[in-house]
Steps between C-alpha positions, in 0.01 A plus 500: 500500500843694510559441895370107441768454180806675733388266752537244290819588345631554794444188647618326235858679545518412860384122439782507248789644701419389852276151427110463512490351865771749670290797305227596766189711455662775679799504262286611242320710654750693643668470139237625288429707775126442600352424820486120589163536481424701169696175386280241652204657337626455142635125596355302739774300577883460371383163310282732313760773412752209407235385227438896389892500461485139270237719290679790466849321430258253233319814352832630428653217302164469333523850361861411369407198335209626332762766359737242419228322348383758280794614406631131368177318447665433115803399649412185774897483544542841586272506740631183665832668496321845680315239736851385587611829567263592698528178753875594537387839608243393714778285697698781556189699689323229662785297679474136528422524894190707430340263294595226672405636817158595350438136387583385874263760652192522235480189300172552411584828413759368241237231346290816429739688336523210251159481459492829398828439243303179336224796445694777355857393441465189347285576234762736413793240463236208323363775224918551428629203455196412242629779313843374587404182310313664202813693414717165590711624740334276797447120445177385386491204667415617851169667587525853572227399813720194625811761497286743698393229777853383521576842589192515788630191596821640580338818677334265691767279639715752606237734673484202722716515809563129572693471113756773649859374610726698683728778300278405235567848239132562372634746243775261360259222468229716341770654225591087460110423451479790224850391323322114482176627460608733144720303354314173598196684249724668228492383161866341410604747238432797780705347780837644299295828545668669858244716505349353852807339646653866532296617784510144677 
């Protein structure tokens, strides 16, 4: 399990820094090191170690929002605040041409990953903002589930490679989304609170 994780790890280092499509099988063998072959017997094919590195990178953020969740599940403001946080970090280690490149090269790989979000993440978000309302700091008159399928909807657009222009910042639109997406669900009395616009 050790040699398969540094495998993983370490292809996810060279898919950031040198692109998924210029990173060959060879790179990471030779990077880890392992024999090509030792390689090929943990992952059939670089498709299949691309989707093992979407895991791994998903499993991690998964792990730090279940923190962030327990850790502000009596504050649904804070935690859209740490949520906010987070994305901005996340843009600084996963550059836009990574993801974008990944949407290009594994679509289906991308519609997956959402799948996987509407199963664990988004449960997460819907069960805060219905505290969010009980305390009154999130409207009432939206439905926690129609906020959580706008989000999907969102996902789902933009893992599609057709709705991409060129230039097109991923990051800067995604930090746009989240500035619309909290303040467009805040109760009036907490939009004087700065508390989320700070790490925006």
């Amino acid at each position: 399990m050790q040699k398969k994780q540094q495998m993983i790890q370490t292809a996810e280092q060279l898919f950031i820094t040198q692109g998924i499509a210029q990173t060959k099988m060879d790179d990471i063998a030779q990077a880890v090191p392992v024999s090509k072959m030792t390689l090929y017997k943990y992952f059939e094919s670089k498709e299949r170690l691309t989707k093992e590195v979407l895991y791994h990178i998903m499993d991690r953020y998964q792990k730090e929002l279940d923190i962030m969740f327990e850790k502000t599940k009596d504050d649904p403001l804070q935690f859209l605040s740490d949520v906010t946080a987070m994305q901005q970090q996340a843009s600084e280690q996963l550059p836009n041409a990574f993801i974008e490149e990944l949407i290009h090269l594994y679509p289906e790989l991308s519609l997956e990953l959402i799948q996987l979000q509407k199963e664990s993440i988004l449960p997460m978000f819907e069960e805060m903002i219905f505290q969010g309302q009980k305390q009154g700091k999130i409207r009432k008159d939206i439905s926690p589930h129609v906020i959580t399928l706008w989000l999907v909807s969102l996902k789902t657009f933009f893992s599609n490679p057709n709705n991409f222009e060129a230039g097109m910042d991923l990051h800067a639109i995604g930090q746009q989304f989240m500035t619309i997406f909290c303040y467009g669900i805040m109760a009036p009395d907490e939009i004087k609170n700065d508390k989320i616009s700070k790490n925006m």
